[in-house]
Structures are given as C-alpha cells and as structure tokens.
N, C-alpha and C positions, 0 to 999 in steps of 0.2 A: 508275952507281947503286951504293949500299952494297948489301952483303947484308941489313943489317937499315935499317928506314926507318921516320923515325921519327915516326907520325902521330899528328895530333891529333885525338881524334873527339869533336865535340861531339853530346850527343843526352842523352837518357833512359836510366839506367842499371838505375834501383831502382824500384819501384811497378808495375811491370805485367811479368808476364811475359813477356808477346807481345814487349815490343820485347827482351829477351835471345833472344829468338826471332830476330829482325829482326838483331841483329848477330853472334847467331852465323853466320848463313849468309851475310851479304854480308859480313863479315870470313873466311874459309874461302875464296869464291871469289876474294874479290881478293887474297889471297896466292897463290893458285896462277897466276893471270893474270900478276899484278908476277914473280913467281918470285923471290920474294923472303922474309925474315922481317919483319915487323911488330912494331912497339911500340909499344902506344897508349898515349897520355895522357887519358883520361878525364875528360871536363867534364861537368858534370850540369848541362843544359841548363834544368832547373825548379828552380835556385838562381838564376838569371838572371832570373825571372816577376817580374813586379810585386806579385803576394803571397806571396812569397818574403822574410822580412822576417830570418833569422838572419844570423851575424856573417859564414859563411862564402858570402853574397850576394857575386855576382860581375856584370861587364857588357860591353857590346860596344863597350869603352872602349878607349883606348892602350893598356892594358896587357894588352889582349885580342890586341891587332894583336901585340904584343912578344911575346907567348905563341905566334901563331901564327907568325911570322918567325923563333921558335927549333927549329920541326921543319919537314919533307922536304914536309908534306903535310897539308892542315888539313881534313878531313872533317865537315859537321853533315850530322846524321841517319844514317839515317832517322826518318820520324815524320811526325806529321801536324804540321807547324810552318807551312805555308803555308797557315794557318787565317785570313780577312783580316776578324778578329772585334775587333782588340787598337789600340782609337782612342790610346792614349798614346806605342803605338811610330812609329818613324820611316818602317816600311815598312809597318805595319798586321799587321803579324804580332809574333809570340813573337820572330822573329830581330829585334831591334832596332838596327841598325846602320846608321850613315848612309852615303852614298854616298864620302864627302871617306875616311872610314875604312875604307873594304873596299878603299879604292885604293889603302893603306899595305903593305896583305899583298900581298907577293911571293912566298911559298909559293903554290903551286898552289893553290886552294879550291874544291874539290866540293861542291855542297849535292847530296846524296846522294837518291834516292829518295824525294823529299819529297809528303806529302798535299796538295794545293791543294782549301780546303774552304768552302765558304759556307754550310753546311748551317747554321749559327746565326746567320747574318746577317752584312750585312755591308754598308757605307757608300761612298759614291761617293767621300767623301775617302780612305779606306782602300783602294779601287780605284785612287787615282791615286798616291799612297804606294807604293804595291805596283810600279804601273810604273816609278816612277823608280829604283826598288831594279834591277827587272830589267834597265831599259836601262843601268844602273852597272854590274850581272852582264854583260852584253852586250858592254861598250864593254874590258870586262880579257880581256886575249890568256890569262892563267891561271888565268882561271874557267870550271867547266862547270856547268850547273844542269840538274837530272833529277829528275823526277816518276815518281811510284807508278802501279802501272798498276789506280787503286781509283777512276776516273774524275774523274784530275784533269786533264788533259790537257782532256778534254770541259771540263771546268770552267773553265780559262786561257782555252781559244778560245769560252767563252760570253760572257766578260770583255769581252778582249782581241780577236778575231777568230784572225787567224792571225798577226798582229803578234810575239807569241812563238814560240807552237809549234815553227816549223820548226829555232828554233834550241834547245832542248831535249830532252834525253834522254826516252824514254820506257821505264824500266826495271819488272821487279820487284823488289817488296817484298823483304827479305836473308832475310824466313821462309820466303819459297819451295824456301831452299838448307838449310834448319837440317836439324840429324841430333842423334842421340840416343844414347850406347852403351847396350848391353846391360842390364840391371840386372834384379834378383828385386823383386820386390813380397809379399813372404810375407804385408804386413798388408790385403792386399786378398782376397775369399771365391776358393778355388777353382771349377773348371769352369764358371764362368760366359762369359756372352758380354757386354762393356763398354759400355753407351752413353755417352759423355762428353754431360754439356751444361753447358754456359756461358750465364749469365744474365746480362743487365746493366739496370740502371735510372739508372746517370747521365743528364742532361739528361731527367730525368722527365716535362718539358713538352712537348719536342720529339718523343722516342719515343713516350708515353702521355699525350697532352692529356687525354680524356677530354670532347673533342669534335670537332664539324664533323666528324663519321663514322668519329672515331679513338676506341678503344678507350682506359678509362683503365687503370693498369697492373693494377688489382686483377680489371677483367676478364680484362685478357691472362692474368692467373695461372689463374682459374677454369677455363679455355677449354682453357690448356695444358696443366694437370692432368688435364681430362677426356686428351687426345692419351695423355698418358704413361700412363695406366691403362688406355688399351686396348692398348698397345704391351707392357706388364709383363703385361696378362693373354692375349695372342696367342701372349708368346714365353715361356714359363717359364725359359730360360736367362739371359735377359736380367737386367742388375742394372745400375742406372741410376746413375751415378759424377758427381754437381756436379764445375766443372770453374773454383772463382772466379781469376779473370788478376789481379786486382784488390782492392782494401777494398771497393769499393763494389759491387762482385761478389756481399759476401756475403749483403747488403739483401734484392736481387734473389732469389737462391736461396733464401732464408729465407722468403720472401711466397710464391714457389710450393708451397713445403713445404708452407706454412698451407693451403695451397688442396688439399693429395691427403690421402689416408683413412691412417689411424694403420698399418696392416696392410701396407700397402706401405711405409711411412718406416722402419717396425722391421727389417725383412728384406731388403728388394731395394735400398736406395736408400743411399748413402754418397755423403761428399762428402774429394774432395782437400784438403789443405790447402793457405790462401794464402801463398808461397812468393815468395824474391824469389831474383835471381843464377842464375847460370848453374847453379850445383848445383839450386838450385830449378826451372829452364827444364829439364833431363837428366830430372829425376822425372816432373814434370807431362807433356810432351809424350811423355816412353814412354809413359802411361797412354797418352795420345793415341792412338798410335801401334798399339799392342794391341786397341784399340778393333775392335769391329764396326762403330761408325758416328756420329758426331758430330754433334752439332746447337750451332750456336752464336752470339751477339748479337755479339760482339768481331769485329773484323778479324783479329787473330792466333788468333782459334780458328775462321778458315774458313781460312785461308792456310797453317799448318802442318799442317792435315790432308794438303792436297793435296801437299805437298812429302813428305809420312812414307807416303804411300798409302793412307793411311785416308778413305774413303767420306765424306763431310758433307755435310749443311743448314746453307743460311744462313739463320737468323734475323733478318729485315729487318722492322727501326724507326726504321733511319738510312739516307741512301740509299748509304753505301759498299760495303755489304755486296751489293747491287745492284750498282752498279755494276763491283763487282771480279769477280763469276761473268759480266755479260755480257762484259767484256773477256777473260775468259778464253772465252768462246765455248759459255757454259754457263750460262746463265741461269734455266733449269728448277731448279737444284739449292737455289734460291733461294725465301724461302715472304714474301710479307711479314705479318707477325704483328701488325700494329696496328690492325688492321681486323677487324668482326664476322665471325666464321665459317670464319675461316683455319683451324680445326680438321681440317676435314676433306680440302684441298688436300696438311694439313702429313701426314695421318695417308696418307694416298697415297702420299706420297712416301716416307714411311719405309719403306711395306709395299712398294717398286720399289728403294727401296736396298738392305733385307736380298737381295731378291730377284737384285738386278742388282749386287750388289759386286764383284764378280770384273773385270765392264767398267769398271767406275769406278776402278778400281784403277789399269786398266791407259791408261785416259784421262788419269787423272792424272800419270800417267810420260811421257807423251806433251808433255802441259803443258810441266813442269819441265822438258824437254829444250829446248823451244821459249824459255822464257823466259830459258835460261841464255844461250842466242847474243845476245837483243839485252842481256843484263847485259854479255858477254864484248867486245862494241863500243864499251861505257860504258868499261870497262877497260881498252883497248888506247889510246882517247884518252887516259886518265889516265897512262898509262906513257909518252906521248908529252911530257906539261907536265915531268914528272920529269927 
C-alpha cells in the first residue's frame, strides 16, 4: 500500500454541521487503523438528488464508475442515505445506482456507516429495489456495507429478516470519534454554566402532526418554554446557548423563542451562529463540549455530546434519536417530546443530569471506548480489500 491513499468520499459536505461532525471522526480513526495518510476527493452527495437541478449536477453514471476506478478506495457516507423513501432511484434510495454499474468499480467500495430509515415511509417496490442493490453489494468480493448504530440494523431485519444482517457491519456513526481544539470564546458572557439546545422542525408533519395524540409544534414550543424557565429560574448560573446544525434549525429556535417571556431572551438566552465546514464543526461543538449539559432534536447534537463528554438529552420526535440511546444501552437519557406532558419527565431529567454529571461523563468514555473496537474491525477488513 502507498503512504498516502487516495480516496473518494462521497457523502454530505455543507449544510449541517453534524455530518462535519461525522467525518471528522471516522476520517481520524481510519487513518490511524490504515496507518496510512489520506487524500480525499470530496463528492457532495446532494448534487446527485433529484432536486438538485444546477450545472455542477453529477450521477451514478459511467463517469461516476471512471471517477471511482481512478483512486485506492471509494467511500459513501456516512449519512442517512439508506432512506427507502426515493420511488425514481434504482435502489429506492438517494444512492441511485444499478446493479450492471456498481460491478464496473474495482476499487474497493465501502458504503460507510449508513442510516437505514423508513420513518417517512416507504413502498414494497422500493423494499424490493433495495434488495437487489444489497444482493449486488453481496455478490462483489470488494464491497463491504455497514450500518449506523441509530437503529438501522433493527430496521433491515424488520425488512428483510436476517437475510442481510449477518453480512453487514454494524458500526458507529464517525461523530462518535470527533474532537475539537482548544479555542477562546470571548463573544460568549462569562462565569456562566452553557446549556446548548438544538431545535429542529423539518418533516413538521411527521415530528408535530398536531394529532392522534401528537402535539402540534406550536404546543411543543409552549410546553418547552415552560421546561426552560424553570431550569433558568432553579439555576441562576445557567445561560441557555440555541445550537442551529442547520437553516431549518433556525424556524424551530425562533418559534420557541416566541413561546418564553422577554426578561429571559434579553439576558440568559443566545444563540450560536449557523456555520458550515470544518472551521464552522471546531466552533460549534467546543460550545458543545464546555457545555454543562445538552438537550437536542438532531442525531448529531446527541452523538457528539457523548463522544466530547458532555452530559445530553435526546429530544425525540423521530424515532432515531430513540433508537441510537437504546443501542447505546441508555435509553433513559432520551424524553420523547411529542406528546402532551413531556414537560415534566424532561424537567426530571435535567434536575438528574445537573445532579449526576460527573457519572455520565464517565459512561460516556466508557461508550466511545466500546464503540471504537467494533469501528476498528470495520477497518481491519478495509485494509484487507487494499
């Protein structure tokens, strides 16, 4: 093998924080596994969407296969791309590529840590789409395919049975490994204690129907506001830090805003700015990181809490956020927020996290240790295709 190798990582580069989150840390560990340097070539996986309509639209065409058969090693994702919502693709996902074409690439191909998700629904053509991709991943001696450990796995063998699973990775997410250097924050108040939260309202139907026993979002806001004013008035240190991963981030934050009293928005309550790129991921998750204790809607704002050591709540309105704390063996740390009355379960748990940070801290190291061994087995078969 060279010293530097030179791969192609298709994924999400710009628009949400979380996933610079996501490759920073599974780029970090799997250069120390390869022992090797790295040079990636950067495809931005949502130029490829079907509403992706500029000139610099790209596809999972010959010239995709030609692009990957020119470096060591063709990586997509992570992300949540085995989403099997997408009737126009060939596999019912984002990755649109047919079978005759994934067999052209002779480079190694990792589909990396990927989300398998139904939570928007999903068609039995698009289930059968889905299997002929896998048994094509299946039938290449230099493919591996590895799933996120945010309950997708559960999700394949609700599918599929056990048909896949056993030959599948089951890895964590690359935010689980992300780090942060040092940096000053001058424009943030002193002596305070930080609560990051992250708001999100995409898929506004699915999170907050505003039926059949689901909160609509304007309650969630009401409900939540009450939570946070008793939390700003129990802990006078506290100063509550919006945390948007995203544009659509900032909706969300905004409508809570409208929901709490003028006297707490003037004084205790600031919001990060939305930030893209890795300079942008080094700012935001130091806040993270400095934090007392995080509460958050995003996958990437419960996932790099636990990897930096900082305490969090998952805000569950989608079931990943569930499903990623019970697979971490910690399901408690989790409130679901869509439903009447969650106020009070959520306001428990903050007054057991201030209380009990020290243990969570130290659970959390515990985690990340755990999860790096079965990434480091993903990695030793990749060094094996090489």
């Amino acid at each position: 093998m060279s010293t530097t190798l030179k791969v192609l990582h298709v994924a999400s580069f710009m628009g949400n924080i979380g996933d610079n989150a996501n490759h920073c840390g599974m780029r970090s560990v799997l250069a120390e596994n390869l022992g090797c340097e790295l040079a990636f070539t950067e495809l931005e996986i949502r130029k490829c969407y079907a509403n992706y309509a500029a000139a610099d639209r790209w596809a999972f065409d010959d010239e995709f296969v030609d692009l990957a058969n020119a470096h060591d090693l063709v990586l997509v994702g992570g992300g949540n791309y085995f989403e099997l919502r997408h009737s126009y693709s060939s596999t019912g996902t984002t990755i649109d590529i047919t079978p005759e074409r994934m067999a052209k690439i002779k480079t190694p191909l990792v589909f990396n840590a990927l989300g398998c998700d139904v939570g928007a629904g999903v068609t039995d053509e698009n289930v059968a789409k889905f299997g002929r991709f896998l048994d094509a991943a299946m039938d290449m001696k230099t493919c591996l395919v590895s799933l996120r450990n945010d309950g997708a796995m559960g999700t394949l063998e609700r599918i599929y049975g056990k048909k896949y699973s056993d030959h599948v990775y089951h890895v964590a997410d690359g935010g689980f490994f992300t780090r942060v250097p040092e940096r000053a924050y001058p424009e943030l108040p002193d002596g305070c204690d930080f609560v990051v939260v992250n708001a999100a309202v995409d898929m506004e139907d699915v999170r907050f129907p505003g039926r059949d026993g689901l909160l609509s979002h304007e309650a969630f806001c009401t409900e939540f506001a009450d939570v946070i004013g008793r939390l700003l008035d129990g802990h006078p240190t506290v100063h509550l830090l919006f945390a948007p991963h995203m544009f659509s981030d900032l909706k969300a934050m905004s409508r809570v805003m409208d929901a709490m009293p003028d006297h707490f928005l003037r004084d205790r309550v600031s919001s990060l700015p939305m930030l893209h790129g890795q300079n942008g991921h080094d700012y935001v998750f130091g806040v993270y990181q400095r934090a007392l204790f995080s509460m958050g809607f995003r996958f990437h704002s419960n996932v790099c809490p636990v990897a930096l050591g900082t305490p969090s709540i998952g805000l569950v309105s989608y079931p990943q956020v569930a499903y990623l704390y019970e697979e971490l063996g910690m399901p408690e740390r989790a409130v679901r927020v869509n439903r009447p009355g969650f106020g009070e379960p959520l306001g428990q748990l903050i007054d057991a996290t201030i209380a009990g940070a020290g243990n969570i801290r130290a659970r959390y190291a515990d985690v990340v240790r755990s999860l790096r061994a079965e990434v480091d087995v993903l990695h030793k078969d990749i060094a094996a295709l090489l």
